[in-house]
N, C-alpha and C positions, 0 to 999 in steps of 0.2 A: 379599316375594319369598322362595320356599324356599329354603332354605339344599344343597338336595340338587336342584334346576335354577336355578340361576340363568343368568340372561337374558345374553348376553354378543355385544357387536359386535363384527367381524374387527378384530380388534391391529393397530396400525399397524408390521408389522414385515416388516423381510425379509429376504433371505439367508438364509431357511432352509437346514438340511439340515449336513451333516457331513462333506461332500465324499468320503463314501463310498459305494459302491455298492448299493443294496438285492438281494436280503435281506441285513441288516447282523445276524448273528449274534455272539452273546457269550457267551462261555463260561470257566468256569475253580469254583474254588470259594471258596464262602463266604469264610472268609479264610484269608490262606496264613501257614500253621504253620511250615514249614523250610523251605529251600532246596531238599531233596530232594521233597517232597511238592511244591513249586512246579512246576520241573523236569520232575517224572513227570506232573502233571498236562497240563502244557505239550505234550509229546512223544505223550502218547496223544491229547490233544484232535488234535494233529497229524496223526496215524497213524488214527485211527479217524473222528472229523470233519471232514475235508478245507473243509467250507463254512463255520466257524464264522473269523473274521475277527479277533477280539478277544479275548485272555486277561484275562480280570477275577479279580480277588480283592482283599479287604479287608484293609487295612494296619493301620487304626485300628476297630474295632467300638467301636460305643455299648449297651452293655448295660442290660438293664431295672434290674439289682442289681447291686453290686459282686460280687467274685470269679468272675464269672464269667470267660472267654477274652477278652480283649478285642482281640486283636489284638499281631503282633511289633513293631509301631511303625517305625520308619524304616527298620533295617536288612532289611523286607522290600522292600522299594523297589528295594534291588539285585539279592532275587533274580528279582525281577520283572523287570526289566531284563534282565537275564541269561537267563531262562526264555523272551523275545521274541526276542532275540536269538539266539539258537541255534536257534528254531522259523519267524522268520520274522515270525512274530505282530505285531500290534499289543498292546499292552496297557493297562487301564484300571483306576483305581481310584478310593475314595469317601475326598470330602473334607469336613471338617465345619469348619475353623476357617482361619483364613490363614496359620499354621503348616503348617498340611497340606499346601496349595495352596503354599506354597514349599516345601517338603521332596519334595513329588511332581515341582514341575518342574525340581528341580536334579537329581532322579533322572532328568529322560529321559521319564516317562510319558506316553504318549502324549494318553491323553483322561480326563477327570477325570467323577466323577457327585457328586451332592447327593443323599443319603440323604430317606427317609422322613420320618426322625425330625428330619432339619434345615429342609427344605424351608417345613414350616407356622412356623417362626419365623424371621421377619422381619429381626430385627438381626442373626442368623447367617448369612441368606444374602446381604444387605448385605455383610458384612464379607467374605464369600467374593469377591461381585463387586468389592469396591475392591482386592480381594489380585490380581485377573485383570486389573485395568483397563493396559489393550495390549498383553496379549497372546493371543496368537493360538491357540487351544487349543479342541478339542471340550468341551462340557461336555451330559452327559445328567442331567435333573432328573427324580429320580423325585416322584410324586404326593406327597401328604402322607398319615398314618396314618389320618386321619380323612378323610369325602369331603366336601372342600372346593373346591371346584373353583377361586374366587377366588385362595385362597394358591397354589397351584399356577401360574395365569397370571400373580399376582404375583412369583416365585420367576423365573420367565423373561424379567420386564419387566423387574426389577432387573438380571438378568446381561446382556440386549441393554445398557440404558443404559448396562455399563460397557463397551459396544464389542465384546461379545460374539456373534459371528454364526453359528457352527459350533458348533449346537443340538439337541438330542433328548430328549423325554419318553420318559420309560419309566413305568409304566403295571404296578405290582406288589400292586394291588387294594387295596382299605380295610378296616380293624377295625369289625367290625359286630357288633354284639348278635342273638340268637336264634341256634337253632340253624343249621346250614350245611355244608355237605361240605367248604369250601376254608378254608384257614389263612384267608386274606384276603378276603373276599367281591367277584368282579371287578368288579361295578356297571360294566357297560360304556360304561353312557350319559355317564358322565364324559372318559373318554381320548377318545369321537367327539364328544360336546361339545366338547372343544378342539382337536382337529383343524379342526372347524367353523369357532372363533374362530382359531386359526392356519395358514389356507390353504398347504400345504408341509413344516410341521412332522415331521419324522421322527417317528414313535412306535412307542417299542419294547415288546416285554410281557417280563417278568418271570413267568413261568410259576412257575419254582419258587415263589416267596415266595403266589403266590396258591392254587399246588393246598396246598402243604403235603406232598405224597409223588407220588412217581416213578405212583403208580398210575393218577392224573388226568391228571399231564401232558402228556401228547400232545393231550387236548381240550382242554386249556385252550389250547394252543401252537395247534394247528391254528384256534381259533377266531377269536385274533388275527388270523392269517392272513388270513382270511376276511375281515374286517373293515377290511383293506387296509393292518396293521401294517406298520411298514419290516422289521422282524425280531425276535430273539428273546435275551433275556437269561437264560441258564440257567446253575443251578449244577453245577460238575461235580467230584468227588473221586476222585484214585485208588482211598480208602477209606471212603466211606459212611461205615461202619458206625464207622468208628476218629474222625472227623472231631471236631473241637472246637468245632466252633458248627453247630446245624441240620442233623448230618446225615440224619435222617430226609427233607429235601427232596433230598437232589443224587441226581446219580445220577454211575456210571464213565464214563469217556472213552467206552467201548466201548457204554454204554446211549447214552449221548446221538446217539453216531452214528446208530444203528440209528432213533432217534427222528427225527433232520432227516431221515433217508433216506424216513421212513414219512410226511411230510407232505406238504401239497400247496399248492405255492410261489402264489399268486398275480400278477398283472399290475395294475402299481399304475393302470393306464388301459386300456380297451376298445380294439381295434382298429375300423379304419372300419365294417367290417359286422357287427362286433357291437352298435358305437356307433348304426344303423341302428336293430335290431331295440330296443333298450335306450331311446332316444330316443320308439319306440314306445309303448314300456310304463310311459315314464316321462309319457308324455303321459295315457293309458287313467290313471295313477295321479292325477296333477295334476285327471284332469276330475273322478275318481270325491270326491279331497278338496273339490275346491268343492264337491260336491253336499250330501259330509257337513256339511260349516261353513254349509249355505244349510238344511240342515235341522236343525241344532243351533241355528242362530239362530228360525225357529221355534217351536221346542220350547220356548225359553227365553222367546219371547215371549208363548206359551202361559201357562205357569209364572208370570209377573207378573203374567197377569191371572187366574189363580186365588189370586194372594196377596192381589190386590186386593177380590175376591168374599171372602175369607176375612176381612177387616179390617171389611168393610159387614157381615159378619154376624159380628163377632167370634169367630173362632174364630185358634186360634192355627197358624202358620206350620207350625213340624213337625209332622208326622202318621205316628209309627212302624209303625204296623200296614199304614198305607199303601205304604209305601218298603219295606216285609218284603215284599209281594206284587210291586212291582216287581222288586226284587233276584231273587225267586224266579224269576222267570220270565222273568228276563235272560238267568241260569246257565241254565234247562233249555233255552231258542234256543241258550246258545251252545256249550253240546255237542254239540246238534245241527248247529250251525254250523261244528263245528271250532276253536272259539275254547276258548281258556283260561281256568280257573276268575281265575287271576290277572288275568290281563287285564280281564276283564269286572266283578271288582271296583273295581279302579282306576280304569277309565274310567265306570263308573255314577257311584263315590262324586264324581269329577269331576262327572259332571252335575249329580246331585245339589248338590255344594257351592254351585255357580254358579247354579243355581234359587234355595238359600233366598237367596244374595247376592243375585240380581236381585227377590227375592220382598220382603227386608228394605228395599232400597233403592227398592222401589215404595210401601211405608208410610211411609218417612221424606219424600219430597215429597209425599205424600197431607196429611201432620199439616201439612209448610208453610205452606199459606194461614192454617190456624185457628194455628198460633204467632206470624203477623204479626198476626194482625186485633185 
């Protein structure tokens, strides 16, 4: 099984959700420096975001190297509190140890998240869930750094077991090799994957961490959207430019406004005659997949018995010069098709793969008889 789709049945879990209203917007920044910078941020997220719900900012930072900013430690915790309370706000912060997860809730915090960097190890986020075992607290687990999708639904199984039912993924993209436009590459197909396997599941996006600068942001944000995310977790600083961890991602109270203003909210379910025409199209689409899978099986059964012709006159399975002329003439259909150069690579090389498998596994029962006789 890939380690970049794996196969996953609906969780047996429920109560989702956070007992808050979607779009569940989150905002604040990186991590809070002063009291004053908490404050100011709090009062413009106020004053210019009206829709955003959640003040976030990081208490404790996990940095790649020592000396860097790593966070005011506890004593931001008050002004967090303080910064909600004067605004109305809800607020949220990232817990990595069971220390955290008590020093946050004798602060008051409202909902607590699981970083990146804790999320993919196991006995850390164990220990977060025995530090929460009864009580009653939203917790948002962002993805892990790598795209793993296992650790991630493991990361939410461990926090349910500890009686944990007011849940949200957040969805802040993964570290990927080659070149890319975004800090984090979003590999979308992971956060709808688990959506899949978790029927209800809030899932929030993390726009800043994945565009990396204010200039992508709205696509990235809008795309969640689209994709029927609960809302949006965005970084927000009075001063960018002054900030002490990542400023090149946040943006001002007054940018991010302008940005929820400029998007286009979704409905997390079709009305009746939408669900009509939708039901339609989703039927046109269901007949058109049997057709493709009655003619991929087929093709495929074609494909064994040229492997088979290929064995009685020994020749060998791959045939490169062969598969170069199909390829070619996949791509110039599917430009003319409208289809994408990507695309039509991925889904050939699939066909391909599943040929020579069914092509290989029709010469190993061919040898059968003569290895018994």
């Amino acid at each position: 099984m890939s380690r970049l789709t794996p196969e996953l049945d609906p969780l047996p879990l429920d109560q989702w959700g956070l007992g808050l209203e979607r779009p569940l917007h989150i905002a604040g920044p990186c991590s809070a420096e002063s009291e004053e910078q908490v404050m100011a941020v709090a009062a413009g997220i106020r004053r210019h975001a009206p829709g955003v719900r959640v003040l976030r900012a990081g208490v404790w930072k996990p940095r790649t190297r020592p000396g860097a900013f790593e966070g005011a430690g506890e004593p931001a915790l008050r002004w967090l509190r303080s910064a909600a309370d004067a605004t109305g706000l809800l607020v949220a912060t990232e817990v990595a140890t069971p220390h955290h997860v008590e020093a946050a809730l004798k602060a008051g915090i409202d909902l607590l998240w699981v970083g990146a960097r804790t999320t993919p190890n196991p006995f850390s986020v164990q220990a977060i869930a025995d530090a929460l075992a009864g009580v009653d607290v939203p917790v948002l687990v962002k993805n892990p750094i790598n795209p793993d999708l296992p650790l991630w639904v493991g990361a939410l199984e461990r926090l349910h077991r500890a009686g944990i039912r007011r849940m949200a993924a957040v969805h802040r993209g993964f570290s990927w090799s080659g070149h890319t436009p975004f800090r984090n590459t979003p590999m979308w197909e992971f956060p709808i994957r688990l959506m899949a396997a978790c029927p209800g599941l809030p899932m929030v996006c993390d726009p800043s961490h994945i565009a990396g600068h204010p200039d992508r942001l709205a696509d990235v944000a809008q795309q969640a959207l689209d994709l029927n995310f609960s809302g949006l977790m965005v970084e927000a600083h009075p001063d960018p430019e002054h900030a002490l961890s990542d400023g090149d991602q946040q943006v001002t109270p007054e940018a991010l406004g302008a940005l929820l203003a400029g998007l286009a909210h979704r409905e997390a379910a079709p009305g009746p005659r939408l669900r009509d025409l939708l039901d339609e199209l989703r039927d046109q689409i269901d007949q058109l997949d049997a057709d493709i899978a009655q003619k991929l099986a087929e093709r495929l059964d074609i494909a064994e018995r040229i492997g088979l012709y290929k064995k009685e006159h020994n020749v060998a399975i791959l045939q490169p010069e062969r598969w170069e002329r199909i390829m070619a003439a996949q791509h110039d259909l599917g430009r003319r098709s409208g289809l994408s150069a990507a695309f039509i690579e991925a889904f050939m090389n699939a066909v391909h793969q599943e040929s020579i498998r069914r092509q290989t596994e029709a010469w190993e029962r061919a040898l059968e008889p003569a290895a018994g006789s």
